[in-house]
C-alpha positions in Angstrom: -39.4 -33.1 -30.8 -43.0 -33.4 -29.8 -44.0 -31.9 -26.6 -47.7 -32.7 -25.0 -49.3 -30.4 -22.7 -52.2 -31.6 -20.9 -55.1 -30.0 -18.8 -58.0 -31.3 -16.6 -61.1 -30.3 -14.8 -63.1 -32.2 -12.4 -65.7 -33.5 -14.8 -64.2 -33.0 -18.1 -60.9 -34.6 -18.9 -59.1 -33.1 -21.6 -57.7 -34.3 -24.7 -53.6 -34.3 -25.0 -52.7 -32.5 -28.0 -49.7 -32.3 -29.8 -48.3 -29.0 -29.7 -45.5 -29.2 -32.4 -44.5 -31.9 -35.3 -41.9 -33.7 -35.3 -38.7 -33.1 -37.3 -38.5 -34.0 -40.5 -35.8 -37.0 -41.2 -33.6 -35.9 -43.3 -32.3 -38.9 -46.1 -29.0 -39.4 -47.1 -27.3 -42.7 -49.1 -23.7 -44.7 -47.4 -21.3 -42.3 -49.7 -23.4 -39.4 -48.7 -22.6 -39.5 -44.8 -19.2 -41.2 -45.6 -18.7 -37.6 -46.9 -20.2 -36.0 -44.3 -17.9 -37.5 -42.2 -14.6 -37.2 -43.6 -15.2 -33.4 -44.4 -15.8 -33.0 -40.5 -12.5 -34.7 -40.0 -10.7 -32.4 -42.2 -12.5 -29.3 -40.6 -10.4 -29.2 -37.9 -6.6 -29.5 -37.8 -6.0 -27.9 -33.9 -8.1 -26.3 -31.1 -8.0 -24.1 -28.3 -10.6 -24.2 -26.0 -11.8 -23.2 -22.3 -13.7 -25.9 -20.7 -16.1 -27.3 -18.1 -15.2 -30.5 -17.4 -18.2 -33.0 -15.1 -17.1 -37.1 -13.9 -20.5 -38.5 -14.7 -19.3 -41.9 -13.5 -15.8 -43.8 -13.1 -13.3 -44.5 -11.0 -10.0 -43.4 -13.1 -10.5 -39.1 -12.1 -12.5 -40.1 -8.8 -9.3 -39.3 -6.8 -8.5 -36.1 -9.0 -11.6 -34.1 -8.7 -14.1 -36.2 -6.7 -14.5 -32.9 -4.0 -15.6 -31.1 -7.0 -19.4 -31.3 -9.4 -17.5 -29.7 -11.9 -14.2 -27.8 -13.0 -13.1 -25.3 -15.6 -10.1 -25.7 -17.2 -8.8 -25.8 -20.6 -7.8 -28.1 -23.8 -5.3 -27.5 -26.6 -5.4 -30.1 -29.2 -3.3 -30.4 -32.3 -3.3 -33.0 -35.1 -2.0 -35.8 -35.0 -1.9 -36.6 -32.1 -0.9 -33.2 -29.2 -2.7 -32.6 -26.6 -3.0 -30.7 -23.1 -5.6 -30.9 -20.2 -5.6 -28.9 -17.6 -8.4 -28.8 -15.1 -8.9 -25.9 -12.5 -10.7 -25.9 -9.3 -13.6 -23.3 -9.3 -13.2 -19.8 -8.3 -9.9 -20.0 -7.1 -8.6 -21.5 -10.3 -6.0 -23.4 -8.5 -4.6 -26.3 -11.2 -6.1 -29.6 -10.1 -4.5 -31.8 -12.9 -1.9 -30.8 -15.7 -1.9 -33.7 -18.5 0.1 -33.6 -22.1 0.3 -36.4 -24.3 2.1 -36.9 -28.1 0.3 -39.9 -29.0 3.8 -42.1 -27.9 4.2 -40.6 -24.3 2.2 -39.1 -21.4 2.5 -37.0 -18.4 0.4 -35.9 -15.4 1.5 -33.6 -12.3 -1.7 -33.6 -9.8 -0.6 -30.5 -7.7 -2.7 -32.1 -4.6 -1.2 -35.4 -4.3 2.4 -34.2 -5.2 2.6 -36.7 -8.1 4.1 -36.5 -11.6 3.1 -39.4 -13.7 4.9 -40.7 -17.2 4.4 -43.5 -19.2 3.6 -45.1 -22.7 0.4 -44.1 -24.5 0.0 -47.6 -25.4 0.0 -49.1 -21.6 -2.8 -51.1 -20.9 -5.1 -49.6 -18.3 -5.0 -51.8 -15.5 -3.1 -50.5 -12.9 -4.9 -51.2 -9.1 -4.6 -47.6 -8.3 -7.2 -45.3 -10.4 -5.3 -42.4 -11.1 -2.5 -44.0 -12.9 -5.2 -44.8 -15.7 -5.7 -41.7 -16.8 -4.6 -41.0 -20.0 -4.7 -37.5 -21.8 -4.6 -39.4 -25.2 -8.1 -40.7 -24.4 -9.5 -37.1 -25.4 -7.6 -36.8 -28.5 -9.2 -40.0 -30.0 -12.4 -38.0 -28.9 -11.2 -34.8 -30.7 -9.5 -36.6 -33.6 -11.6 -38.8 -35.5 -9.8 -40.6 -38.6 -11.4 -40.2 -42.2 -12.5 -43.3 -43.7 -10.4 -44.5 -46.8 -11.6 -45.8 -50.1 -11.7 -49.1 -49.6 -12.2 -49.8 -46.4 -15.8 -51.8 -45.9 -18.3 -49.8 -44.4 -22.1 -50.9 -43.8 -25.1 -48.6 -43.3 -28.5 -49.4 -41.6 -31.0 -47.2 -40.0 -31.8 -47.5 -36.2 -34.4 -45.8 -33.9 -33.8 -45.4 -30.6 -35.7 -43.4 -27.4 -37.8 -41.8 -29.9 -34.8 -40.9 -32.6 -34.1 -41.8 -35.7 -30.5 -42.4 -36.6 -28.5 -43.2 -39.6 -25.6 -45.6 -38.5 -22.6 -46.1 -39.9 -20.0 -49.5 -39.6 -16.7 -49.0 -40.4 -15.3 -52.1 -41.1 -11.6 -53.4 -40.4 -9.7 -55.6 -42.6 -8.3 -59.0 -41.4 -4.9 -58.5 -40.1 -4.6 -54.6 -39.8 -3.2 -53.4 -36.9 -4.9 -52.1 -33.8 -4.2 -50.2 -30.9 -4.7 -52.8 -28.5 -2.7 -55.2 -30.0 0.6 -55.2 -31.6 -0.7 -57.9 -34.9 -4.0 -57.3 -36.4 -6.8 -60.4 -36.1 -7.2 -63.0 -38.9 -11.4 -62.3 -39.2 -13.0 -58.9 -40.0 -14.3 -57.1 -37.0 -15.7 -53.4 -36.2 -13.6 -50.6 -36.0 -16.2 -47.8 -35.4 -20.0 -47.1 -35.4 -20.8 -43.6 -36.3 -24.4 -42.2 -35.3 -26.0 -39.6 -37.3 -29.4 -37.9 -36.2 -31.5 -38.1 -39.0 -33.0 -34.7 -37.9 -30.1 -32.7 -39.3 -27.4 -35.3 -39.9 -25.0 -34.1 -37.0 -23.1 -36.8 -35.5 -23.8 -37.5 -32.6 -22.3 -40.6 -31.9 -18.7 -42.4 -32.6 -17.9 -46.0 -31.2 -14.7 -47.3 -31.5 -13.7 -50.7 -30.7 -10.6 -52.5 -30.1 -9.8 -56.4 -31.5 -12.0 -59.0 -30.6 -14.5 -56.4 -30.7 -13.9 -55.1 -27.4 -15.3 -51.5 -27.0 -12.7 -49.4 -26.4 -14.5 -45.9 -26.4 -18.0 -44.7 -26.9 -18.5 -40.4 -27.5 -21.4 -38.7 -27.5 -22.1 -35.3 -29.2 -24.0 -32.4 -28.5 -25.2 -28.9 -29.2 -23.6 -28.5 -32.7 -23.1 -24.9 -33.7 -21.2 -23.7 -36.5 -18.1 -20.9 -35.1 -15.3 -19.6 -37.9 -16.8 -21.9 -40.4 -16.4 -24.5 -38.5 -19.5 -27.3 -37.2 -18.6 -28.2 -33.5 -20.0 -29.9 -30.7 -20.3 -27.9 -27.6 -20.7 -31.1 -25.4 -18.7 -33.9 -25.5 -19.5 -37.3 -23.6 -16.2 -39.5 -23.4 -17.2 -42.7 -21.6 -14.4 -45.6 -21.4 -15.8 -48.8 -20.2 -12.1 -50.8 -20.1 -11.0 -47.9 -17.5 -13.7 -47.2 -15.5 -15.0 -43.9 -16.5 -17.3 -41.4 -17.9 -16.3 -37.7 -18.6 -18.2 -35.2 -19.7 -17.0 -31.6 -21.4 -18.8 -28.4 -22.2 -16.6 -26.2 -24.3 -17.4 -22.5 -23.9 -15.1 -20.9 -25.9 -12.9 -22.3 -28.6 -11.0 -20.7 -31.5 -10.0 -23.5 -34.4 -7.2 -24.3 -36.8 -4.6 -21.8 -35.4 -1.1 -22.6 -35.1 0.2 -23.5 -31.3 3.7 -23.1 -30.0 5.4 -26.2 -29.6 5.9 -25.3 -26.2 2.9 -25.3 -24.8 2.6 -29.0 -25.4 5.8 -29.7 -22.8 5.0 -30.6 -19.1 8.4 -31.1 -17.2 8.5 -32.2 -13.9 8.0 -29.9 -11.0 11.1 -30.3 -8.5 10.1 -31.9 -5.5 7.4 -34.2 -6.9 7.1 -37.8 -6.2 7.9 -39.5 -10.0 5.8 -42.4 -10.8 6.3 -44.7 -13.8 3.2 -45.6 -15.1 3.3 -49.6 -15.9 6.6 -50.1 -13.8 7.0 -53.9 -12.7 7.5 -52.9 -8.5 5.2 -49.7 -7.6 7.3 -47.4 -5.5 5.4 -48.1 -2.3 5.3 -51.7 -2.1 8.3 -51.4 0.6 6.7 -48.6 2.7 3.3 -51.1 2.5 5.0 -54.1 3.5 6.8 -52.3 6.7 3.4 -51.0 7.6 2.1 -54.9 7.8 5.1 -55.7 9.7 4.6 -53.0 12.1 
């Protein structure tokens, strides 16, 4: 990074000098960051980590933690696809949101609003009412990355942007695979992810993945690498989802890697007492109770 410092007198302007050089870019060929990548991926098989978590922007958490700048918490994570999110109010450490997900199912309790919520991992993210787009999986995919195969077709070009230099990396998907989104593959070749690499010391710091039709399903940031039990992390994650609405960003400040985790800990049952809400469900429980009050 080069940083300028400047100084003036009346009469004598001063020159602005450079005061450090730039980084030197680092060079790497395709097969060389392909490798890069997929080592990362196999780096990491679980996590357990304590966590800030900030809304930057969005709609989806807004009625979860909208009273607060920012909440601790924590986030196990376990290949393939486990995970558990649970965000705590600060000081009192009061749970604000409990969410698990398997990669098939989900579930969220939200303590405040007396709410547990369940539903397919796969359910489109549409719902009118914000907090029934949440979806724990989200983070996994964030977490998660998968490697890039053989012979899939991937592109590389080099790209510059706000003063960095960046190795990019298009992972190409094959007519008629499957995608998330979609229960049959398209018949033309589209993106499946971007990967950024900062030619500065070849961390990623970016991963795009997009949906068919070349919709953009996710776009992650990364931050702060450092290396703990072997293992290169990013301490700050950026998880923004255009298609629901929101943009979340976590610190992790303390994380042990690759450990086994009961099963256990990745089961949320519903408390007794709490209003049950099916996520995707054809007739939302309060229609009635709304159209009574329009009545009235």
């Amino acid at each position: 990074m080069l940083f300028l410092v400047c100084g003036c007198a009346a009469s004598h302007p001063a020159a602005v000098k450079p005061s450090g050089a730039p980084e030197p870019l680092q060079v790497a060929t395709k097969q060389d960051l392909i490798s890069r990548y997929n080592r990362q991926v196999e780096s990491v098989s679980s996590l357990n980590a304590s966590v800030s978590m900030t809304l930057t922007a969005g709609s989806s958490y807004t009625g979860v933690i909208k009273q607060y700048h920012e909440i601790g918490g924590f986030l196990l994570a376990e290949k393939p696809a486990r995970i558990r999110v649970i965000g705590q109010a600060p000081v009192v450490a009061t749970n604000i949101f409990d969410m698990v997900s398997d990669g098939e199912t989900f579930q969220i309790f939200i303590p405040s609003q007396n709410k547990f919520i369940t539903g397919s991992a796969s359910l489109p993210h549409q719902s009118t009412k914000p907090i029934e787009n949440l979806r724990p999986q989200h983070l996994t995919s964030a977490i998660f990355w998968p490697p890039i195969p053989d012979h899939v077709p991937v592109l590389i070009e080099e790209a510059n942007e706000e003063g960095s230099r960046y190795y990019v990396l298009t992972v190409v998907r094959p007519p008629g695979e499957r995608v998330p989104s979609a229960a049959e593959g398209s018949g033309d070749w589209e993106i499946a992810r971007r990967i950024w690499f900062d030619r500065s010391h070849l961390n990623i710091v970016r991963v795009e993945t997009y949906e068919s039709a070349g919709q953009l399903a996710s776009d992650v940031s990364l931050r702060d690498w450092e290396v703990s039990q072997t293992v290169n992390y990013p301490r700050q994650i950026v998880l923004s989802r255009p298609d629901s609405d929101y943009k979340l960003q976590i610190e992790i400040k303390k994380v042990t890697f690759n450990e086994m985790i009961s099963a256990d800990r990745f089961i949320l049952e519903q408390p007794p007492g709490t209003e049950l809400v099916n996520a995707g469900a054809a007739v939302e429980p309060s229609a009635p109770d709304q159209r009574q009050e329009k009545r009235n």
